[in-house]
C-alpha positions as CSV (number, residue, x, y, z in Angstrom):
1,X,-10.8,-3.0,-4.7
2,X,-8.0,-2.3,-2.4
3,X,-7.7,0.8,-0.7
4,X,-4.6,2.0,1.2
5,X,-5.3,5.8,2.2
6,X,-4.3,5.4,5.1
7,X,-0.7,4.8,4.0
8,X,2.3,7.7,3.6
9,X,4.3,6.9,0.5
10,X,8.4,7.2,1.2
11,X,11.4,7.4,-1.4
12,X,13.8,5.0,-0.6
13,X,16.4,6.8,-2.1
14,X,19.6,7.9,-0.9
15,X,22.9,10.5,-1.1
16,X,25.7,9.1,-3.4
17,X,28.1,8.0,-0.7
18,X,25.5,5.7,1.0
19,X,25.0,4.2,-3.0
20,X,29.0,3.4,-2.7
21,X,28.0,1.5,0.3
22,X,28.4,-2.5,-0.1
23,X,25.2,-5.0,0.2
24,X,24.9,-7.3,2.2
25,X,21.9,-10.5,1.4
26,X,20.7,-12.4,4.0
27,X,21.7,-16.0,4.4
28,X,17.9,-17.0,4.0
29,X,17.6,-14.6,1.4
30,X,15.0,-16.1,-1.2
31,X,15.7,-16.2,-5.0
32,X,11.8,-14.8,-5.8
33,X,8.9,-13.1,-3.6
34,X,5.4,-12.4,-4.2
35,X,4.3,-8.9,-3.3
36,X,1.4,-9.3,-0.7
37,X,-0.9,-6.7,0.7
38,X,-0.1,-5.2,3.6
39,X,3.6,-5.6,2.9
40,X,5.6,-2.5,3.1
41,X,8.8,-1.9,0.9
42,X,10.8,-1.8,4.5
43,X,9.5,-5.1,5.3
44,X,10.2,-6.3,2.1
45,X,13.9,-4.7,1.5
46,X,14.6,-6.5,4.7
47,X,13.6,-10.3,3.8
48,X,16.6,-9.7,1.2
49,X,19.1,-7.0,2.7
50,X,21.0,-6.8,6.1
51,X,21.1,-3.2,5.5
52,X,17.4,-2.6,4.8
53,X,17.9,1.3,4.0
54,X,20.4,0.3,0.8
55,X,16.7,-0.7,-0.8
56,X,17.8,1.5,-4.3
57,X,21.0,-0.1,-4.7
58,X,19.1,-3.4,-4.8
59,X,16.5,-2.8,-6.2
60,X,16.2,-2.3,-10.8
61,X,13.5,-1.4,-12.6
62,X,11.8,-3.0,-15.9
63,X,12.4,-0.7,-19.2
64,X,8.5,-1.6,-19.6
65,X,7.2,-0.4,-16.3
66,X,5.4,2.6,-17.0
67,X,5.2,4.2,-13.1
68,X,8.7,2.8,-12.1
69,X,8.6,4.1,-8.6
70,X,5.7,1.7,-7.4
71,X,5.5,-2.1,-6.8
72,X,2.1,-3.9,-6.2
73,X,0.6,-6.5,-4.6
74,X,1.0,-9.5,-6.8
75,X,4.3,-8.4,-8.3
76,X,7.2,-11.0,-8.3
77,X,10.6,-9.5,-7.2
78,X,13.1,-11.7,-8.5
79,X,16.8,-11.8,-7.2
80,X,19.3,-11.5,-9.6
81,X,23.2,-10.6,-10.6
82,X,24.5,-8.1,-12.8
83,X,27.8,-8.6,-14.9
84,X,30.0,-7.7,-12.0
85,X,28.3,-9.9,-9.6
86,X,26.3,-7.5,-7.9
87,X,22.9,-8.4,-6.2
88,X,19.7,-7.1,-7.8
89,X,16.0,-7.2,-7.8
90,X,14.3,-6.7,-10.8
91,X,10.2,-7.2,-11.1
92,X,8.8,-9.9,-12.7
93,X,5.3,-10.9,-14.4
94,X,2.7,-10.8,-11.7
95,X,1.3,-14.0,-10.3
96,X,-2.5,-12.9,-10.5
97,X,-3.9,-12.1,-14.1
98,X,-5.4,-8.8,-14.8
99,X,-6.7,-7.2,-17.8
100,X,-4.4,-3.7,-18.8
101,X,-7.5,-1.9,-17.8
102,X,-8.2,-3.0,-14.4
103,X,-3.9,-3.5,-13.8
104,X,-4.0,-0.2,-14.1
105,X,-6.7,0.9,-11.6
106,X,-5.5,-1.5,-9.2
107,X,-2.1,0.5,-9.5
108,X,-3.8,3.7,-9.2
109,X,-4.9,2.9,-5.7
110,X,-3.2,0.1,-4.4
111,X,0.7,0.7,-4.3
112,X,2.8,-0.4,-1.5
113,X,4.1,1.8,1.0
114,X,6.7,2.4,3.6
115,X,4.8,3.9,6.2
116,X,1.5,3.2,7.9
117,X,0.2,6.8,8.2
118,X,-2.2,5.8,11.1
119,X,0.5,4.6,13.1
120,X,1.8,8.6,13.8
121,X,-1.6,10.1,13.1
122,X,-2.1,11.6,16.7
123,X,1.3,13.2,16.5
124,X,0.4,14.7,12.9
125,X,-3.0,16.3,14.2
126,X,-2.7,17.1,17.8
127,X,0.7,16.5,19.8
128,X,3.8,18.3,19.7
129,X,6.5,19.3,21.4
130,X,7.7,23.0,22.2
131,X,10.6,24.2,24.6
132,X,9.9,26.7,27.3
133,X,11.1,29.7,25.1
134,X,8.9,29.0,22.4
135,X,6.0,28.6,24.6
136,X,6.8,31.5,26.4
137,X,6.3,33.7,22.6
138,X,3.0,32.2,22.2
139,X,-0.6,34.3,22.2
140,X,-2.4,32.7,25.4
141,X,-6.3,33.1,26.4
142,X,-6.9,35.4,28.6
143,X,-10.2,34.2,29.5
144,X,-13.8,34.0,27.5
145,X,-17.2,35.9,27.0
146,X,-18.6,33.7,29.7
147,X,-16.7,34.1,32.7
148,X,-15.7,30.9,34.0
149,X,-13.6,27.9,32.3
150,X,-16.0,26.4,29.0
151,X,-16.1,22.9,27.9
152,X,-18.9,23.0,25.4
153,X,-18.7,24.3,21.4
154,X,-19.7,27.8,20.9
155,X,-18.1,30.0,23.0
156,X,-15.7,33.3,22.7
157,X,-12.2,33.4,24.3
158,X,-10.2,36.3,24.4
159,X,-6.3,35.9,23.7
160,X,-3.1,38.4,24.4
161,X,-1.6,38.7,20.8
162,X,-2.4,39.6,17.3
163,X,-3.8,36.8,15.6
164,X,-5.2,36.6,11.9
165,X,-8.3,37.1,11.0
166,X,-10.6,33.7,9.9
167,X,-7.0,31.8,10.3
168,X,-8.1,28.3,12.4
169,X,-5.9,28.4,15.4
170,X,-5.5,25.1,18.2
171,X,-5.9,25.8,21.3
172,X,-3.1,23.8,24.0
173,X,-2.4,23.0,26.9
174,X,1.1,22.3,28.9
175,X,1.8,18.9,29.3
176,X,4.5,17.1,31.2
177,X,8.2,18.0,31.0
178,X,11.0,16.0,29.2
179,X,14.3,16.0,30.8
180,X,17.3,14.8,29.6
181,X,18.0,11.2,31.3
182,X,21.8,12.1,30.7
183,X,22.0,16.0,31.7
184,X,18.7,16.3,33.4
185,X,18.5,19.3,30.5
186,X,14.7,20.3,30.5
187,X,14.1,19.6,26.5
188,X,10.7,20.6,26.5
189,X,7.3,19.8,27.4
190,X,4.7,17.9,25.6
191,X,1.6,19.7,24.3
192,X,-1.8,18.9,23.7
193,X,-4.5,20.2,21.7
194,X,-7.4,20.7,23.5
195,X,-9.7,22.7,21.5
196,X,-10.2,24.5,18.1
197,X,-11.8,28.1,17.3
198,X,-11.2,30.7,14.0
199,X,-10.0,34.1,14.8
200,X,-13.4,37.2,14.8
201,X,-11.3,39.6,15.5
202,X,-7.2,40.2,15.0
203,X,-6.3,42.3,18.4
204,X,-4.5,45.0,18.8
205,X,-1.4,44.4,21.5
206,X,-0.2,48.0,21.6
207,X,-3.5,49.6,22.6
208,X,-4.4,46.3,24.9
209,X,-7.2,44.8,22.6
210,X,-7.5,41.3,23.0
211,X,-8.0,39.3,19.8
212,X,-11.0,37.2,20.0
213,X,-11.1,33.7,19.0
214,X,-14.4,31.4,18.6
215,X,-14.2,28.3,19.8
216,X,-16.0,25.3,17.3
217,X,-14.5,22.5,18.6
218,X,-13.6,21.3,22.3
219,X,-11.9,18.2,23.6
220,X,-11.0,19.1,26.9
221,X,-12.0,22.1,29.1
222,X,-9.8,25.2,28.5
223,X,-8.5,27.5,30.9
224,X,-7.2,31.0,31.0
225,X,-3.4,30.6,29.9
226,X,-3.9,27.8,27.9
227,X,-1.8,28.9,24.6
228,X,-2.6,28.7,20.4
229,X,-1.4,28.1,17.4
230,X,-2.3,27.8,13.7
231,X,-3.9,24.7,13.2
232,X,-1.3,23.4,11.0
233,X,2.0,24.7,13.2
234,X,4.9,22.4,13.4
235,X,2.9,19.7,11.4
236,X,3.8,19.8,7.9
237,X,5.3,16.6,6.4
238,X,6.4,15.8,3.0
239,X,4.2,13.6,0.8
240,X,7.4,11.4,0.3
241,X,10.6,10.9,2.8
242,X,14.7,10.2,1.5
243,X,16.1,7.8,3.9
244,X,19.8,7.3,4.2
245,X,22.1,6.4,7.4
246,X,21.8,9.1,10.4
247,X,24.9,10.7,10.8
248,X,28.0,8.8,12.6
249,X,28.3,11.0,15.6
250,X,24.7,10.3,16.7
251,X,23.9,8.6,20.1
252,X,21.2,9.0,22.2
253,X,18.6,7.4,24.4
254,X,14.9,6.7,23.9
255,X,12.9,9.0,26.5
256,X,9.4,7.6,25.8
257,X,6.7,6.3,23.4
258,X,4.0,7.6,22.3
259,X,1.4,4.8,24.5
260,X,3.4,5.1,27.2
261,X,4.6,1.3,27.4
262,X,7.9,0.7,28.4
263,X,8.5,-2.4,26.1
264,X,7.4,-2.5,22.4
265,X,7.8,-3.5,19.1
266,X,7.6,-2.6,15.4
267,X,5.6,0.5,14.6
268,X,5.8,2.3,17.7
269,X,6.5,5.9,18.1
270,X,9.0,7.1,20.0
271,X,10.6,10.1,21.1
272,X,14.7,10.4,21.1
273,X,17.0,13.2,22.9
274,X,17.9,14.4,19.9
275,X,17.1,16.9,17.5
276,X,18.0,19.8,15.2
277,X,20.9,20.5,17.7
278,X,22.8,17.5,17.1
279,X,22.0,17.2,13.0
280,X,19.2,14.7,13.1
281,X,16.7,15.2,10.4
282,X,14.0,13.7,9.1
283,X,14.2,10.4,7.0
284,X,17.7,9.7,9.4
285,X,17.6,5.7,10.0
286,X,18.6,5.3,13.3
287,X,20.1,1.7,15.1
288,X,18.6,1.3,18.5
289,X,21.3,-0.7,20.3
290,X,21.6,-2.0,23.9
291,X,24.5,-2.7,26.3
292,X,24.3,-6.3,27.2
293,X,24.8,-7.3,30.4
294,X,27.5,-6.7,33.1
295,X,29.9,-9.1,34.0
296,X,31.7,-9.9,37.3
297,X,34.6,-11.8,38.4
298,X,34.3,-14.0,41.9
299,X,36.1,-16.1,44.0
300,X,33.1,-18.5,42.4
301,X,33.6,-18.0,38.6
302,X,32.0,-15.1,36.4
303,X,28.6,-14.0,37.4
304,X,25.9,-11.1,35.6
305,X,26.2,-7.9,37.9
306,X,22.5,-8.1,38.9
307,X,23.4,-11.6,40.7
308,X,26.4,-10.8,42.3
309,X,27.1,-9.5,45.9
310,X,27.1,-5.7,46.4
311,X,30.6,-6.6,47.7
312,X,31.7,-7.9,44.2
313,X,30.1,-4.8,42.5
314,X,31.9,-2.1,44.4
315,X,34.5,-2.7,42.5
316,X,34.0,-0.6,39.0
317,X,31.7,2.2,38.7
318,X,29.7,0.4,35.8
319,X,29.5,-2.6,38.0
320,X,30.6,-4.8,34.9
321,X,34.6,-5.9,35.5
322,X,34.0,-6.3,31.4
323,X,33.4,-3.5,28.7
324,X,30.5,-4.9,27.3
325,X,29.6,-4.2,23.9
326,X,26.5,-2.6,22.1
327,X,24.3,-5.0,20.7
328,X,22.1,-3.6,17.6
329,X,18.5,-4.8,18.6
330,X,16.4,-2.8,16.0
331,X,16.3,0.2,13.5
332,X,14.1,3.0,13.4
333,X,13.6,6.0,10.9
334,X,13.2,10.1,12.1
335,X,10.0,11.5,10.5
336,X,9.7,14.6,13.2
337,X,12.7,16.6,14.3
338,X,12.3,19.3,17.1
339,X,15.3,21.1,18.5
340,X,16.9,19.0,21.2
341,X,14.2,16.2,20.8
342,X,13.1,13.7,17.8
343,X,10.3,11.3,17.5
344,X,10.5,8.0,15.2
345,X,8.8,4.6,13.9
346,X,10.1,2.0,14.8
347,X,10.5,-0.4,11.5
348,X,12.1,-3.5,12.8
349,X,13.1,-5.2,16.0
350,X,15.2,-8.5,16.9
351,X,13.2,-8.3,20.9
352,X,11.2,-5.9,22.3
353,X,12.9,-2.5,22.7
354,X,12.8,-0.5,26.1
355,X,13.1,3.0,27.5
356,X,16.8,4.3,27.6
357,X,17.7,2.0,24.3
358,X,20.7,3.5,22.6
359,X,19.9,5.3,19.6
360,X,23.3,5.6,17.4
361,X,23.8,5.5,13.6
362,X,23.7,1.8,11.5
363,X,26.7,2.3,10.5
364,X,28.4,2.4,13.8
């Protein structure tokens, strides 16, 4: 029996004037594909589309389908053409037979899915990002009932502000600071859970009563100043995403991912310098472009700008004698927004993407 729990089911649908959009197929397109497990509906939109977000306006549906929404593996997705000449996939018989009964169980628990939940797992449970005012509102541990720092379960800490009673709180800790590679703007600063306790009692700040938390889980040894939250704070996400085109004044830079490599591939996280602030939100499909290289003129002939002479260089300020244009090198879709910082999956790439990638809408 197949199981896919791990997987976060997203709507590929989309506003009206991205469903005005036109599609474009692939050369290589194929006329028919067989669903397969472990495909996702992004991988599969773009074995047909150019434009892998326009997935509804491709895809049709079967009047006999009864959950409409879903594809499986086995299905056929056939490639069409409606009366006006229009490309469209409809679904045809599956290559496997199954009895009704057990086609239906293996629908119950098997559909594909968009996005491998695993992949941003650690940022769901544990990492997030705040900016320095928003830390500075927090409740933070003053210290605990044992009177030096604790990294064992079973302990009390004591913690300036009202918190509310039996609520489970997280317990973090400051990490390092995210500037802005283009304004050197401090965004914010990572944070990371490093413990878990539910509130005994509330506290009282007007008369100076510390609330007191217990502590039933520890990952890392907390200090006095260390800060909480709700368990759940800043980590809600929708059981389904709408993905459409981010907006056309977007462009930014990648600031880092979430294993800390400086090349990588499909399904990486990554965080952008740009959030709420700029109108990203979540679901936004994003282009990650790249400059190509400069360009000099010598006495010699044209030469990249990393080969030629320092002499040759000096003269333009991008060291490129050319304006060089922005090469789209993969796509990637918004599923956390902050307020001057996003983070994203990446869902496709041409070559490995690198830190300080241009992020810009695909429709640039």
């Amino acid at each position: 029996m197949l199981k896919l729990s791990l997987f976060l089911i997203l709507s590929l649908s989309l506003s009206m004037f991205v469903m005005a959009d036109e599609l474009t197929l692939n050369k290589n397109a194929p006329k028919s594909y067989i669903v397969k497990k472990g495909d996702t509906l992004w991988d599969i939109s773009g074995i047909f589309l150019k434009q892998p977000w326009l997935w509804p306006k491709l895809w049709r549906l079967n009047p006999d389908i009864n959950n409409p929404h879903l594809i499986y593996p086995g299905d056929e997705l056939r490639l069409v053409f409606d009366e006006k000449g229009q490309p469209m996939l409809v679904r045809g018989k599956p290559e496997l037979k199954w009895s009704p009964r057990a086609r239906m169980q293996l629908k119950d628990q098997s559909a594909i899915s968009t996005l491998p939940l695993k992949v941003i797992a650690p940022y769901i449970k544990y990492d997030s990002i705040l900016t320095e005012d928003e830390i500075d509102k927090l409740p933070y541990i003053l210290g605990n009932d044992e009177g030096y720092n604790a990294s064992v379960d079973g302990f009390k800490v004591y913690v300036k502000g009202q918190l509310s009673l039996g609520k489970a709180y997280g317990i973090y800790q400051k990490e390092e600071a995210i500037y802005d590679p283009e304004t050197e703007e401090l965004l914010g600063y990572n944070i990371r859970v490093v413990g878990t306790g539910k509130v005994l009692r509330v506290g009282d700040i007007n008369n100076k009563e510390p609330a007191t938390l217990y502590v039933d889980g520890v990952k890392r040894e907390i200090h006095s100043g260390d800060f909480v939250m709700p368990v759940n704070e800043n980590q809600q996400y929708p059981s389904f995403f709408t993905l459409k085109p981010a907006n056309k004044s977007l462009k930014g830079l990648i600031l880092n991912t979430a294993s800390g490599v400086r090349e990588f591939g499909k399904l990486e996280v990554v965080m952008i310098n740009r959030g709420a602030e700029h109108a990203v939100q979540q679901g936004d499909v994003v282009a990650v472009k790249r400059t190509s290289p400069g360009i000099v003129e010598t006495s010699e002939g044209p030469v990249y700008s990393q080969d030629a002479s320092r002499w040759n260089r000096m003269s333009n300020a991008d060291n490129s004698d050319f304006k060089m244009p922005e090469e789209a090198v993969g796509e990637m879709m918004v599923f956390k927004v902050y307020q001057k910082v996003s983070l994203a999956l990446v869902l496709r790439s041409t070559k490995p993407l690198r830190l300080q990638d241009i992020v810009t809408s695909p429709e640039n």
